[in-house]
C-alpha positions as CSV (number, residue, x, y, z in Angstrom):
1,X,0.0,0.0,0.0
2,X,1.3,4.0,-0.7
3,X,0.7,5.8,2.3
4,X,2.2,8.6,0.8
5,X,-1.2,8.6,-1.1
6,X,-3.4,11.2,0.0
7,X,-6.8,10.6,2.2
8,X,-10.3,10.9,0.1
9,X,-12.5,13.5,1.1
10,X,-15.0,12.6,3.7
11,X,-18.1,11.1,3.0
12,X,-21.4,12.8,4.2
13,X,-23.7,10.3,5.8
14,X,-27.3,10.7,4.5
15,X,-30.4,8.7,7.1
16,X,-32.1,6.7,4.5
17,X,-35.9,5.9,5.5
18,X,-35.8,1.7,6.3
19,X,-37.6,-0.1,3.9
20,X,-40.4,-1.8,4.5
21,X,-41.2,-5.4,5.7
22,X,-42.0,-8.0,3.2
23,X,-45.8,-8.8,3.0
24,X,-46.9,-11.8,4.7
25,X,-48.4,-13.5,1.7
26,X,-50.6,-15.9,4.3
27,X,-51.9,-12.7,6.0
28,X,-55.6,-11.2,5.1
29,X,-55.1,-7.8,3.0
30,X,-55.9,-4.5,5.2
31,X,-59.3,-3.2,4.8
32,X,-59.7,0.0,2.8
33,X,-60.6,3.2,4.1
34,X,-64.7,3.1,2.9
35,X,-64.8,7.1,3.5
36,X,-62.1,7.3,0.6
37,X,-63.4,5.0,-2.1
38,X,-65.2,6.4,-4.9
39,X,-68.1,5.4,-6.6
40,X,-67.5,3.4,-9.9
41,X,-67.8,4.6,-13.0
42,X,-71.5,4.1,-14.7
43,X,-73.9,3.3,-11.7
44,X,-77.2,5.0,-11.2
45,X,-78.1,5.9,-7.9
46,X,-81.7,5.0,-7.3
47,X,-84.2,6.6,-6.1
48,X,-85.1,6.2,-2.7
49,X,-88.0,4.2,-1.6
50,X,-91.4,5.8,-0.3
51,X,-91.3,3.6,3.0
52,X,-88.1,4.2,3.4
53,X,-88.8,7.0,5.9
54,X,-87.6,7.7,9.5
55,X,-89.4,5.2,11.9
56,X,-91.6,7.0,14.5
57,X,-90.3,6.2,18.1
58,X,-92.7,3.7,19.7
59,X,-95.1,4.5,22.8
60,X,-94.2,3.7,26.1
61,X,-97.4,2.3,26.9
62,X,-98.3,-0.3,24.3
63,X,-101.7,0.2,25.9
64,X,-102.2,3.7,24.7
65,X,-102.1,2.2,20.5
66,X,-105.6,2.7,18.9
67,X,-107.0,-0.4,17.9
68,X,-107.2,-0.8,14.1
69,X,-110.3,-0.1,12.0
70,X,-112.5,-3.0,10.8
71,X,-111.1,-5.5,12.9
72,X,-113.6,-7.5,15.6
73,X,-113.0,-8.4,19.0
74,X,-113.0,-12.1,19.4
75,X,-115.2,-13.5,23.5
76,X,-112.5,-14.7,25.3
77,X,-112.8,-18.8,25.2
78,X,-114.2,-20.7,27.9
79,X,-111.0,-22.4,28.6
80,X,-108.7,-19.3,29.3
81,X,-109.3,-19.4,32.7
82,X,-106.5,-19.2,35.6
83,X,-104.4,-22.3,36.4
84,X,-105.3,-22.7,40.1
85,X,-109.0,-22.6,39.5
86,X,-108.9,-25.3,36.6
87,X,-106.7,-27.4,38.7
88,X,-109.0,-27.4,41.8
89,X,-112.1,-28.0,39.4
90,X,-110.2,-31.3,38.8
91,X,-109.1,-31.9,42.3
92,X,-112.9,-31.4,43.4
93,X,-113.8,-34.1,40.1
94,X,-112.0,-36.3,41.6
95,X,-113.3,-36.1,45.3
96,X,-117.2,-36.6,43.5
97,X,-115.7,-39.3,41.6
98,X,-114.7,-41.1,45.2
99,X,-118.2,-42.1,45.8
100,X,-118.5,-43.9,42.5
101,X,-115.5,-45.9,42.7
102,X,-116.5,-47.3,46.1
103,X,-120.1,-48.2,44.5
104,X,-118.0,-49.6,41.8
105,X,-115.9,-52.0,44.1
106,X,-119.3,-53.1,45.2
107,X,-119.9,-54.7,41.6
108,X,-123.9,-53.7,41.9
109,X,-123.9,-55.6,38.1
110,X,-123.4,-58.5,40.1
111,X,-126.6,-58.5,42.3
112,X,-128.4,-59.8,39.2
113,X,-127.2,-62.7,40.8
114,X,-129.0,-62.8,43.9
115,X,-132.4,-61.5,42.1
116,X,-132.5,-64.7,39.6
117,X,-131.1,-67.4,42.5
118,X,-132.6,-66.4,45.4
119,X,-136.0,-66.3,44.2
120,X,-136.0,-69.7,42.6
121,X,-137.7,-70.6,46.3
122,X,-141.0,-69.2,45.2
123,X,-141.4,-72.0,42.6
124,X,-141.8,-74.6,45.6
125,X,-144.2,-71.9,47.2
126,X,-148.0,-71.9,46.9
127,X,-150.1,-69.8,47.4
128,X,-147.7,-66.5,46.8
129,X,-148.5,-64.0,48.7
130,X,-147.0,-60.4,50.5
131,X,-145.6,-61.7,53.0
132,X,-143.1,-64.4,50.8
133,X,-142.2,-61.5,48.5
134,X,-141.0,-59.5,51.5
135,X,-139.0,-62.6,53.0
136,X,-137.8,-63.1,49.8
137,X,-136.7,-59.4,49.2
138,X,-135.2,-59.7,53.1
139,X,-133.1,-62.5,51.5
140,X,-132.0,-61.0,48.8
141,X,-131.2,-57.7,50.9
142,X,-128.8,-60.6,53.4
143,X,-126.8,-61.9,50.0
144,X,-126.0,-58.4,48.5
145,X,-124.7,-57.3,51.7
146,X,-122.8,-60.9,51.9
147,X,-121.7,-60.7,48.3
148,X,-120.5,-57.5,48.4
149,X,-118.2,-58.1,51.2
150,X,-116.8,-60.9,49.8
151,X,-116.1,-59.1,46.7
152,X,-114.1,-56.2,48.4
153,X,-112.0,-59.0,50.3
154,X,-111.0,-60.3,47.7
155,X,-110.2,-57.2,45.4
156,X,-107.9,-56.4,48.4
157,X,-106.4,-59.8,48.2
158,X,-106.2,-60.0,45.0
159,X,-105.2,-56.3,43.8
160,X,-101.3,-57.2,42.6
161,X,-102.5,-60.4,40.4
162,X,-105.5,-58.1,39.0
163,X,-102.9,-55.6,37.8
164,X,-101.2,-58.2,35.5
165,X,-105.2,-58.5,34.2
166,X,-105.9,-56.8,31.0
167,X,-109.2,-55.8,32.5
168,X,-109.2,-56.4,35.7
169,X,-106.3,-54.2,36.3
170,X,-109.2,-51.4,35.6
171,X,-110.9,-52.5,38.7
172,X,-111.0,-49.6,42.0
173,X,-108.2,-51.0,44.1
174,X,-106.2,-52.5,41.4
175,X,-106.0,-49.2,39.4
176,X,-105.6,-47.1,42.7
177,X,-108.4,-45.1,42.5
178,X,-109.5,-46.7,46.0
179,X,-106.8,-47.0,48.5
180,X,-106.8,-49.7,50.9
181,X,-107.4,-48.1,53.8
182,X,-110.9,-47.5,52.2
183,X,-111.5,-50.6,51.0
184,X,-110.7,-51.6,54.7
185,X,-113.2,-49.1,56.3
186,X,-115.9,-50.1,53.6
187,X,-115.4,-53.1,54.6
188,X,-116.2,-52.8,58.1
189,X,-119.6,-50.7,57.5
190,X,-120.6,-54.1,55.3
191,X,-119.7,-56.5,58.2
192,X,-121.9,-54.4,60.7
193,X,-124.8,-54.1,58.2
194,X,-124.9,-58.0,57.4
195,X,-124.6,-58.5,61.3
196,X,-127.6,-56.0,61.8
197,X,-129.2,-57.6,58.9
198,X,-129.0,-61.3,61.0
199,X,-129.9,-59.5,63.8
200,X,-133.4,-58.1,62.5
201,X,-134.4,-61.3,60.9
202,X,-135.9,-64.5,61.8
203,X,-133.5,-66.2,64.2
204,X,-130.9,-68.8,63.3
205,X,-132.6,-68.9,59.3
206,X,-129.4,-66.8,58.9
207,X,-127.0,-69.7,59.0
208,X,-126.8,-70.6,55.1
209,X,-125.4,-66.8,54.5
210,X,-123.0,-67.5,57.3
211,X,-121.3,-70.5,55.6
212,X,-121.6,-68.7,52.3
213,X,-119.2,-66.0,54.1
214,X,-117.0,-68.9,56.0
215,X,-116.5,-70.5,52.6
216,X,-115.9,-67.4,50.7
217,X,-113.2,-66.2,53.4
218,X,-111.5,-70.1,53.0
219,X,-111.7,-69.1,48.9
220,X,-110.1,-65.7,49.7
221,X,-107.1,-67.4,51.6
222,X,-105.9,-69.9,49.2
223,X,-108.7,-72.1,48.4
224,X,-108.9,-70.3,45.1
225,X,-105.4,-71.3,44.0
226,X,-106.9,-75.4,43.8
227,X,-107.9,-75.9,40.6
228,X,-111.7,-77.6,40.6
229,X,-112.3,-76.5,44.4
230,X,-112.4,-72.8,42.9
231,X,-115.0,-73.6,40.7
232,X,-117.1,-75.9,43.1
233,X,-117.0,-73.0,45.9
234,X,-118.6,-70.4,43.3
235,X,-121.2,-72.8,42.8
236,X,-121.7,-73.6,46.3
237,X,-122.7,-70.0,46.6
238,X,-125.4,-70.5,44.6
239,X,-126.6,-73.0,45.9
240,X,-126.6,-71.5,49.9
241,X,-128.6,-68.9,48.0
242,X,-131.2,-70.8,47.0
243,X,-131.2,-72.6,50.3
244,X,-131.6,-68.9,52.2
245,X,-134.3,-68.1,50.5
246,X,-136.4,-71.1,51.1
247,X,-135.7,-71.0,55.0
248,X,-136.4,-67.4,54.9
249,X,-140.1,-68.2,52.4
250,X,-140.6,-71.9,54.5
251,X,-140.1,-73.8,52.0
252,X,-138.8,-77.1,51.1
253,X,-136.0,-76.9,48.5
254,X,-136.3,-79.8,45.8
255,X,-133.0,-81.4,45.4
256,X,-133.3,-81.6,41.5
257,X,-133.7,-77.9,41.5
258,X,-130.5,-77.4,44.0
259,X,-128.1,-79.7,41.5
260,X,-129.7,-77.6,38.6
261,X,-128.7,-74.5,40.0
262,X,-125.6,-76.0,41.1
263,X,-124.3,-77.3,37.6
264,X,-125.6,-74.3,35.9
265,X,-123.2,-72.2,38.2
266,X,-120.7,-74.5,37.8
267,X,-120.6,-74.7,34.1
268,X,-120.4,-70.6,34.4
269,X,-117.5,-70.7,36.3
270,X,-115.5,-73.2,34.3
271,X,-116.6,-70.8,31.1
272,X,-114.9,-68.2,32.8
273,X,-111.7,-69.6,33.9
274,X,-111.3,-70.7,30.0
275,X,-112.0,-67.3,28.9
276,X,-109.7,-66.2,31.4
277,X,-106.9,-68.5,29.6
278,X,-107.8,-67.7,26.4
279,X,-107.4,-63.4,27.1
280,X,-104.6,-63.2,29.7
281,X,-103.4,-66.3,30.1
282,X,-102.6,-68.3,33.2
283,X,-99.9,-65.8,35.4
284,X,-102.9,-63.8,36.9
285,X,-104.5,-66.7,38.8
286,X,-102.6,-69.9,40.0
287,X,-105.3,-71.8,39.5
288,X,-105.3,-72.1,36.2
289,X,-102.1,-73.9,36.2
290,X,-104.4,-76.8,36.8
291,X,-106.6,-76.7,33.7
292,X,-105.9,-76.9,30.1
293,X,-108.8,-75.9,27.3
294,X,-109.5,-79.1,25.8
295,X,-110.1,-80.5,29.6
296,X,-112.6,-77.1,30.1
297,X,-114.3,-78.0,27.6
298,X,-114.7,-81.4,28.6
299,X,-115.8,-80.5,31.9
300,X,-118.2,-77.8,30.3
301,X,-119.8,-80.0,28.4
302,X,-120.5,-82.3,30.8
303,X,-121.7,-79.7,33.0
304,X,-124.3,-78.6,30.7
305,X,-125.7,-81.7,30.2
306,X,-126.0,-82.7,33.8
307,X,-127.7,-79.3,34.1
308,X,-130.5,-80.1,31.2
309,X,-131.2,-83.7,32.3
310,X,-131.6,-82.6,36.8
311,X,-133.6,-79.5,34.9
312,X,-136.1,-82.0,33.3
313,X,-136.2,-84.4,36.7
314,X,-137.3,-81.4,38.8
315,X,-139.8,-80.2,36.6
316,X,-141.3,-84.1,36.2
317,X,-140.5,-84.9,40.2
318,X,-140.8,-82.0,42.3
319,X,-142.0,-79.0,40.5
320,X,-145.6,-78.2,41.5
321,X,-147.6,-78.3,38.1
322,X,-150.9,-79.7,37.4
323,X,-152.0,-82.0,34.6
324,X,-152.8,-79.2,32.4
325,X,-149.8,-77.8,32.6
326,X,-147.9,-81.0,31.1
327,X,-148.2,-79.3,27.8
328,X,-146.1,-76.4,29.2
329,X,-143.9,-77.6,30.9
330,X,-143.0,-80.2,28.0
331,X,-142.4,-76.8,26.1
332,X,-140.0,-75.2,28.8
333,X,-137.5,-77.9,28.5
334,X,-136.2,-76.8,24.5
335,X,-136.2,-73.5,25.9
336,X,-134.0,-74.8,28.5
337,X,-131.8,-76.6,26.4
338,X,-131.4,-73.7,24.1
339,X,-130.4,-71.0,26.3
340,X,-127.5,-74.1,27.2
341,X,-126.5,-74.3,23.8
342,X,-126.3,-70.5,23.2
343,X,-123.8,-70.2,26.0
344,X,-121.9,-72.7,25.0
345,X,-121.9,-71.3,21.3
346,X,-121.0,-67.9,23.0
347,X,-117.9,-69.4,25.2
348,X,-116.4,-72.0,22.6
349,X,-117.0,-70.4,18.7
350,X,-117.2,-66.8,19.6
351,X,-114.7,-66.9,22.7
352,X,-117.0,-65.1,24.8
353,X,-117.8,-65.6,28.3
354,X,-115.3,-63.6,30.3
355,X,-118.7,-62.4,32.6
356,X,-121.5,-64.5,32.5
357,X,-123.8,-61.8,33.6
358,X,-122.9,-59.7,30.5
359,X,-123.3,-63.0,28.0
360,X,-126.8,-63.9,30.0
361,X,-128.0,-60.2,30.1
362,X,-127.2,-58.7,27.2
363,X,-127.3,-61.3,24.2
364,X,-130.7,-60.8,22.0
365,X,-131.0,-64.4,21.5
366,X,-130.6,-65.0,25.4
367,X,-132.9,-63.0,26.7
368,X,-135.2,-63.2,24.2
369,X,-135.2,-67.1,25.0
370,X,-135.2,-66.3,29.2
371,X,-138.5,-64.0,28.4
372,X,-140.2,-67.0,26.8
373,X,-139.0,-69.4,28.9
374,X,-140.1,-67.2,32.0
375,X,-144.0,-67.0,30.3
376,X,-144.1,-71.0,30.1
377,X,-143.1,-71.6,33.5
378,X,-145.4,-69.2,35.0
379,X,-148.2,-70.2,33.2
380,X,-147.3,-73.7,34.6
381,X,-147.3,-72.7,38.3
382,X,-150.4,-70.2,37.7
383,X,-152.7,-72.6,36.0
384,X,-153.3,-75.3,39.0
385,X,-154.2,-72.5,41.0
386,X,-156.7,-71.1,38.7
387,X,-158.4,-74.9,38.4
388,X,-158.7,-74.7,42.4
């Protein structure tokens, strides 16, 4: 190097601005300013619309807005009435509805019973008169009071198995419409009625409702889980019924006329238990574990039979009928047979039979046969008195 070389003239420093940062190319752009754009080239501004006018501030009172012309006020609807009065409309429904369901557990469809068995004593009674109609009204009065008891006994024993029942899970105690501590205390006002009932009547002529209770309470308790005694007991019943009302009338009861009215019953009951099999099966009641529907049907049949043939005995033995009334009572006996055959028509090809009453009372043919039947065998007992 010549460092006899003179030094350069000094260089002025000038600041030069820093450039700026490369652009993030990933980054969004920067919005423009909207205040500085201008409006492109060729674009007509529109007029402005008529309802485009400055909104009037709404009232403070919504109240204080005059209703609209033309328009009509609608009546306010029935139903737009407070909660708290609607829902103690329904509680109070429900406390009227109380008095039904308790009348309801008393099955009064089932007295029908005691009005077509209990009065079968008159037949062996002659000459009718006030005084056996009242006696056999008293008697009647003694088996509702009986039957009714039993029945709330045993929807109280019964009211878990009756909920697995496709209908008689609808029944008061089993749907819990009834509680059981009414059920109990309705049963206690029966038991003191029946035992004033005993008490006001002729004494010791009481006795065949008192077994009818005894064997009713053994049913309750587990007789009615033994297949065949079931049955038998319902048709015992019947038969103390029959046997009340002729100790309350005086009156002898014919023995073909008490294994009539006991095969008849019977042959109901075993209808029911195979409807029962048929419709809910056999979980509901124990009993049926014991039956099977070609041996019902067996034992129906057989039933029936027994119960046209003991029919015919009693009306050729014991009934009282004079010789001019042969004619009529030879015609009572198809009448007889029939209504058999109707039921059994009902229960085996139309798979009826669930509730006798309901097949006996309410089928055309039925009662239509029971009204002519009825006219025969009155006309029998009437017409020996008329010859006297």
């Amino acid at each position: 190097m010549d460092i006899t070389r003179s030094s350069p003239a000094p260089v002025r420093v000038v600041a030069v601005p820093p450039e700026p940062e490369p652009a993030d190319p990933t980054a969004p752009p920067e919005p423009a300013d909207l205040a500085t754009l201008s409006e492109p080239a060729g674009l007509t501004t529109l007029p402005e619309p008529a309802y485009a006018e400055p909104l009037a501030p709404a009232p403070a009172d919504l109240a204080t807005l005059p209703e609209p012309a033309g328009l009509t006020t609608l009546p306010e609807p029935a139903y737009a009435e407070p909660l708290a009065p609607a829902l103690g409309a329904g509680a109070r429904a429900r406390r009227r509805s109380r008095p039904r369901d308790l009348l309801a557990l008393l099955r009064p469809g089932q007295w029908v019973k005691n009005l077509a068995v209990v009065p079968l004593a008159l037949l062996d009674t002659h000459p009718w008169g006030a005084a056996a109609f009242l006696r056999t009204g008293w008697a009647v009065l003694g088996f509702t009071l009986a039957s009714a008891l039993v029945y709330v006994v045993n929807d109280l024993a019964d009211r878990e198995r009756d909920r697995l029942h496709p209908v008689k899970r609808h029944r008061p105690i089993a749907s819990g419409r009834v509680s059981t501590a009414a059920a109990g205390v309705l049963t206690g006002v029966l038991a003191l009625s029946l035992t004033g009932w005993a008490v006001a009547g002729p004494a010791w002529q009481w006795w065949p409702t008192a077994l009818y209770l005894a064997l009713s309470l053994a049913y309750s308790q587990g007789l009615k889980h033994v297949p065949l005694v079931d049955a038998f007991i319902v048709a015992t019943g019947f038969v103390l019924r029959l046997v009340q009302g002729a100790l309350l009338v005086g009156a002898e009861v014919s023995e073909w006329l008490a294994l009539c009215v006991f095969s008849l019953c019977l042959m109901l009951a075993l209808g029911k238990r195979r409807h029962e099999m048929t419709a809910a099966g056999r979980a509901h009641r124990p009993a049926l574990s014991g039956y099977t529907l070609a041996f019902l049907d067996h034992l129906v049949v057989l039933v029936a039979v027994l119960t046209a043939v003991s029919y015919v005995l009693y009306l050729r033995d014991d009934a009282a009928l004079a010789a001019g009334a042969s004619l009529v009572t030879l015609l009572s006996a198809p009448c007889a047979v029939f209504g058999l055959a109707r039921y059994l028509q009902l229960l085996l090809v139309e798979q009826g039979g669930g509730n006798p009453v309901h097949v006996l009372f309410r089928d055309r043919a039925t009662l239509v046969n029971a009204a002519l039947w009825a006219a025969l065998v009155t006309l029998a007992l009437v017409l020996p008195h008329a010859s006297a």
